[in-house]
N, C-alpha and C positions, 0 to 999 in steps of 0.2 A: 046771984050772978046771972047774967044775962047769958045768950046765944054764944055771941062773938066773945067772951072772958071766957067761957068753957073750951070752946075751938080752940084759940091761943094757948091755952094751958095744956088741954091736953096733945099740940103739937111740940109743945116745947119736953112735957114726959117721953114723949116717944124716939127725943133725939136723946135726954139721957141716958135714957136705956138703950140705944144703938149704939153708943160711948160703950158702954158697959159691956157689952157682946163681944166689940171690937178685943178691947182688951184683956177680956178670958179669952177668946184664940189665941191671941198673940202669946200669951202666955203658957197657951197649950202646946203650940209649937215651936220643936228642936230647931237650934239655931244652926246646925250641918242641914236641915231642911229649906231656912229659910236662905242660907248661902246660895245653895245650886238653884232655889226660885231665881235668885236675881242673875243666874249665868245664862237663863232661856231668856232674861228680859230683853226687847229690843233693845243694839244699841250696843252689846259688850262687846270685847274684845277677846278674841279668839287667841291662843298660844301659839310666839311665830315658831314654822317650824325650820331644822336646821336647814340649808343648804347642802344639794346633792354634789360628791365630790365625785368626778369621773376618774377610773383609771388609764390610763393610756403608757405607751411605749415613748422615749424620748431620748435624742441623741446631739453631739456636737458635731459642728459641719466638720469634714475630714479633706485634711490638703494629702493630693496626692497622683500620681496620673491616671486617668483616663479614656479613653480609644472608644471610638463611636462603634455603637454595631448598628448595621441596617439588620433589621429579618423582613424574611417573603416567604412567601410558598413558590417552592419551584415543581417542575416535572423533567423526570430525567431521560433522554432520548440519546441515541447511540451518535457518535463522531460524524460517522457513516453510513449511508442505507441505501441499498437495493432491490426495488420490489420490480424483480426483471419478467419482462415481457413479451414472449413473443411478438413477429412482424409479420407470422402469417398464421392460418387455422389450420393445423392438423393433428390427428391422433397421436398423443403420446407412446412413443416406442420405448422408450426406456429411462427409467430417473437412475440415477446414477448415487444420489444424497436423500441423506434424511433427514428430520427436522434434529436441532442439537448438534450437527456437525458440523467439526469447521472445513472452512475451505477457503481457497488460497483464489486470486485475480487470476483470469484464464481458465482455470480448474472445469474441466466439462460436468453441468451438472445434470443434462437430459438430454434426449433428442428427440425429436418426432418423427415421423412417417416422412421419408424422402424422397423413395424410389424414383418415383416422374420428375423429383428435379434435379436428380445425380443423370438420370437420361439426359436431360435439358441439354446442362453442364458439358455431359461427352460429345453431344453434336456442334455446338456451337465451339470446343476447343478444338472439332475438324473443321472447320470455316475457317477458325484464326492459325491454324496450320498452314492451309492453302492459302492464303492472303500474305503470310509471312514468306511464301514460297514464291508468289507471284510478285512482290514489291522486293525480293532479294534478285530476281531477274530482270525485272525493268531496271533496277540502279547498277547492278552491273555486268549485264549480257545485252539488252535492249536498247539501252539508251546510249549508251559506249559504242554499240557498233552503228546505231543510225548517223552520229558525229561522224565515227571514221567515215562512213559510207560518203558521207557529204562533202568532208575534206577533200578524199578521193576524188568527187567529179570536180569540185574546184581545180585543185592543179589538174586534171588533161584538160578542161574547160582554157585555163591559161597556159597550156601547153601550144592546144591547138589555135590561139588568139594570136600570140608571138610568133609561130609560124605563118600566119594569115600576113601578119604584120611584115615580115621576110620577103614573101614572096608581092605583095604589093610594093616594097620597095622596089625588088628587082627588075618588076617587070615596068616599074616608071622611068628608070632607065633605061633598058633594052627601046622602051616605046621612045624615047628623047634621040634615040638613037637609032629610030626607024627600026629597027629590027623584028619587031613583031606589029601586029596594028590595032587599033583603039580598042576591039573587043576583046582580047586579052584583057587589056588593062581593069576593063569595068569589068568584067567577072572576078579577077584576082579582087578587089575592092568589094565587091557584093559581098565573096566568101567570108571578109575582112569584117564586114557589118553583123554578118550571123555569128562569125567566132565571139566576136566582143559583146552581144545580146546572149549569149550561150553562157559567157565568163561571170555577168554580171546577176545572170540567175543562177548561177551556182553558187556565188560569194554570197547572197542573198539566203540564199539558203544553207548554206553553213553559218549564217549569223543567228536566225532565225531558231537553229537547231541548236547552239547553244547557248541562247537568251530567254528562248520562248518555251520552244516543241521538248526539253530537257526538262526545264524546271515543272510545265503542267505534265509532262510523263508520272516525274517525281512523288510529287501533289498529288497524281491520282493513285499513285498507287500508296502511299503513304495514307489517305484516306480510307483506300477501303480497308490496306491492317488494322486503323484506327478504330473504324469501325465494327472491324470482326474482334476486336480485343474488348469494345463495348459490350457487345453481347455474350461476350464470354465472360467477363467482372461479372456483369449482372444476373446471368444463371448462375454463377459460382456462388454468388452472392446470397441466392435462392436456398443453396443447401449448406451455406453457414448461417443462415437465418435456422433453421432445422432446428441447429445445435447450441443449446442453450449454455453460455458459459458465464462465470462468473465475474464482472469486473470490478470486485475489490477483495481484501482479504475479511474474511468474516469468519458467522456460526449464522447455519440455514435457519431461520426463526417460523417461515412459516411454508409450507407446501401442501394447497387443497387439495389436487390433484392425483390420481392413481394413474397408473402406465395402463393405455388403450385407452383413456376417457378423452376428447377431444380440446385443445387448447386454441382458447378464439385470440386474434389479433387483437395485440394491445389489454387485456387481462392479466393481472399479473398470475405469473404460475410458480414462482420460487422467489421468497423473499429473503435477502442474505444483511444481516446487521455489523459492523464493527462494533464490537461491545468493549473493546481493550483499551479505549478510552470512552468516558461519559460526557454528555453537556446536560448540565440542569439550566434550566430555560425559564428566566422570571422575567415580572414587569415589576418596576422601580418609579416610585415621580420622579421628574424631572428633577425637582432640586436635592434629591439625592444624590441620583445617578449624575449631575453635575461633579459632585467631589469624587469622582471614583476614575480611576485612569487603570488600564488593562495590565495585570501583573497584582492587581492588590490582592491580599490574601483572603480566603473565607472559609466557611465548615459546611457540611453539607448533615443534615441531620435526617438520618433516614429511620424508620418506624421499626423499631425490635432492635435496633443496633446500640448496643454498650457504648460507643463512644461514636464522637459526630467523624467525617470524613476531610479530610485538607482537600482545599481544594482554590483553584485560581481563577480571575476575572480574566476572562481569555477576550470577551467583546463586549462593547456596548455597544448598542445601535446609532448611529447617527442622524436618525430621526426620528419624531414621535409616533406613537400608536395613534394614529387618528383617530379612532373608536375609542380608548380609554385615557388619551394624551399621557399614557406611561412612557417609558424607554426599556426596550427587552435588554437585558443582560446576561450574557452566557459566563457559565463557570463551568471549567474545565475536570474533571478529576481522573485520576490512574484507577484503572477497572483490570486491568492484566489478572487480579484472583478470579475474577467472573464474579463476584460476592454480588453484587448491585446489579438489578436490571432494569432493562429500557423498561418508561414507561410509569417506573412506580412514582407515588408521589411524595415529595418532602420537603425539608422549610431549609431555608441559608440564613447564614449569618455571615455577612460581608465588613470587613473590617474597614471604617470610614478614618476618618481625620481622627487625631490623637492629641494629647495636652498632656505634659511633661509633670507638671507642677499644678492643681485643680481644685480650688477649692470644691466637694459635692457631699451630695446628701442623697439617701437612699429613694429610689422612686416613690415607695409607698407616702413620703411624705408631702410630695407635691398636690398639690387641691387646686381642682381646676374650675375655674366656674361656668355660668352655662355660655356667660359671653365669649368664654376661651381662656380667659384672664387665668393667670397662675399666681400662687400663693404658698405659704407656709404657714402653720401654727405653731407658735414660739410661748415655751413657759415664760411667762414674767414672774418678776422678783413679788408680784403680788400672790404669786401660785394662780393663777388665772392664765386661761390660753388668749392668746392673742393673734389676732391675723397682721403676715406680712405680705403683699407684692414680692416677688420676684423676678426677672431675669434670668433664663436658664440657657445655656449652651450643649454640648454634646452630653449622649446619656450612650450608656453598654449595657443595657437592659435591665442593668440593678440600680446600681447610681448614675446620677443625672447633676453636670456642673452647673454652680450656680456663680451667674456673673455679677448682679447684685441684689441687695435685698436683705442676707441677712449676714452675721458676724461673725466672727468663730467664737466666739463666746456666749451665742447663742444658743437655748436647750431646744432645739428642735423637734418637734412631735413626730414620731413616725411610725405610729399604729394608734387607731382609734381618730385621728384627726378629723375624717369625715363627719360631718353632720354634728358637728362641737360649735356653739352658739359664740362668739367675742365675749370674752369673760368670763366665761364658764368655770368652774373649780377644776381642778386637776392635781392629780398627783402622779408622779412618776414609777410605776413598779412593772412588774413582769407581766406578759400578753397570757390571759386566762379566756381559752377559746375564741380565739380572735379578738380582745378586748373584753370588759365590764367594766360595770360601776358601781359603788357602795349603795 
């Protein structure tokens, strides 16, 4: 044989015997071995597995009525308040009250240092003494007898004119009649001229005296009583500035001050509260405080107290907060125990609009999304949850009506809903730590 016939031949022995190897493996190995080789092969198929079943809480929509509740946070501040102040700077002479007690409108509750202006007061009520004493003489001693005095000279003024007027008659006859001669005549007539210049300034001045000289007598003296009863109001005034009293009925809530320490004007030095009614003081948006008219009912929920307090919509404001566009709302409550005090802070619930007859569903199961959109997840008949849109109307903090969207034969999810995928499994049982899942 040549080169090339030995090559050929001995490449064709070497595949037989590779045949031959193959097939003692294959025969040496378990066929549970050769199974799981072909489970690594690329290319199998994996075991599917089951599907996760969630549990969740689920319910049927409930017809029935429901009443809106608004909540806020309120703060509750007295009816009433008086943080009284002196109107002038002097040393406290005496408090009269102490903080915790009540006290009555008028009620004197301090005075201060007066002496210089109780003086004041005694000088200036002898000014309006004498001015009473001097305008009670001019109106009637003075001025009554300068009238009579005036009258007086009028009639002899026309006493003595009438006779002027006599005696010129007569003596114009006597002259007609030669009997006396011309300077007679014109002296009786001179006299005649002055009597009647005499008459006409006294008539004159009894008009004068009660038109004019009467009435500025009056006037003047009327002014200066007026005047001296000015300055007397006004020292008086000085030493009931003094005396601090109360004007309203309260309980003293706050007083800095000790008796001798000095009280400046316009500081307050005794702060007096009416506690025997409360106002709790919110802000409401507008489109709430739109449904709400003064007299609607509400609770007052105050921090440690067993049960909330009644209470009523006593104001709404009639315009907005221009810093927060709210509307303030006052509710009214009875404090007569003194239990509640000014100041503290707490939450209301103000009872809105109501619905007789409602179809609703409990809040927990409404699912809001990020755009605002509302929704429900409703078991289907496939056992799968499924998303609905909804329509909701008034809610009272638990349930929330729904006006459309889902049926009353609907199974409603209302725990666990959140974060449940469209389609999801689901089965309905009891709520295990706020919800799980198999």
């Amino acid at each position: 044989m040549d080169s090339k016939q030995r090559t050929a031949k001995s490449r064709s022995n070497a595949k037989k015997s590779a045949k031959h190897n193959l097939r003692a493996v294959a025969q040496a190995i378990p066929a549970g071995a050769i199974v799981l080789g072909l489970m690594f092969l690329p290319g199998c198929k994996k075991d599917v597995t089951p599907p996760v079943v969630v549990t969740v809480q689920a319910e049927h929509p409930e017809q029935g009525p429901i009443a809106e509740q608004i909540n806020a946070d309120a703060v509750l501040a007295p009816v009433a308040q008086a943080a009284i102040a002196p109107k002038i700077s002097a040393p406290v002479k005496k408090f009269y009250v102490e903080r915790g007690q009540k006290v009555h409108a008028g009620e004197l509750l301090a005075t201060l240092e007066n002496a210089d202006l109780v003086a004041a007061a005694m000088d200036n009520k002898g000014s309006l003494e004498a001015a009473q004493a001097t305008y009670a003489t001019t109106t009637k001693a003075q001025v009554p007898e300068d009238t009579q005095k005036a009258e007086s000279d009028l009639a002899q003024a026309k006493a003595n004119l009438d006779l002027n007027k006599s005696i010129v008659n007569s003596r114009k006859q006597l002259f007609a009649e030669g009997a006396i001669p011309g300077r007679d005549l014109d002296t009786a007539e001179a006299a005649l001229v002055q009597a009647q210049a005499a008459y006409d300034a006294a008539a004159k001045h009894l008009e004068s005296q009660r038109s004019v000289s009467r009435e500025a007598a009056l006037k003047a003296a009327q002014g200066q009583l007026t005047s001296a009863e000015g300055r007397f109001k006004g020292a008086q005034a000085q030493v009931d500035f003094s005396e601090i009293r109360s004007p309203i009925d309260g309980v003293v809530t706050d007083r800095p001050l000790f008796a001798g320490e000095t009280a400046a004007a316009g500081a307050p030095l005794i702060t007096v509260m009416d506690t025997s009614v409360l106002l709790a003081k919110t802000h409401i948006a507008a489109s709430l405080a739109q449904q709400m008219k003064v007299g609607d009912t509400a609770a007052v929920h105050v921090p440690g107290a067993a049960e909330p307090v009644p209470a009523k919509v006593s104001m709404i404001s009639p315009a907005l907060d221009p810093g927060s566009t709210t509307i303030e709302v006052w509710l009214k409550i009875d404090n007569h125990a003194g239990k509640l005090k000014a100041g503290a802070p707490v939450k209301i619930t103000i009872q809105g609009r109501s619905v007789a007859q409602a179809w609703k569903v409990p809040d927990s199961a409404i699912v809001t999304a990020e755009d605002g959109t509302k929704s429900v997840m409703v078991v289907g008949s496939d056992g799968a949850a499924h998303r609905k849109p909804v329509t909701l109307g008034i809610g009272d903090g638990t349930d929330v009506q729904v006006l459309s969207g889902v049926a009353p034969g609907d199974l409603v999810i209302t725990g666990g809903a959140y974060a449940l995928d469209e389609g999801t499994k689901v089965r309905v049982g009891p709520a295990a730590g706020g919800g799980g899942s198999d």
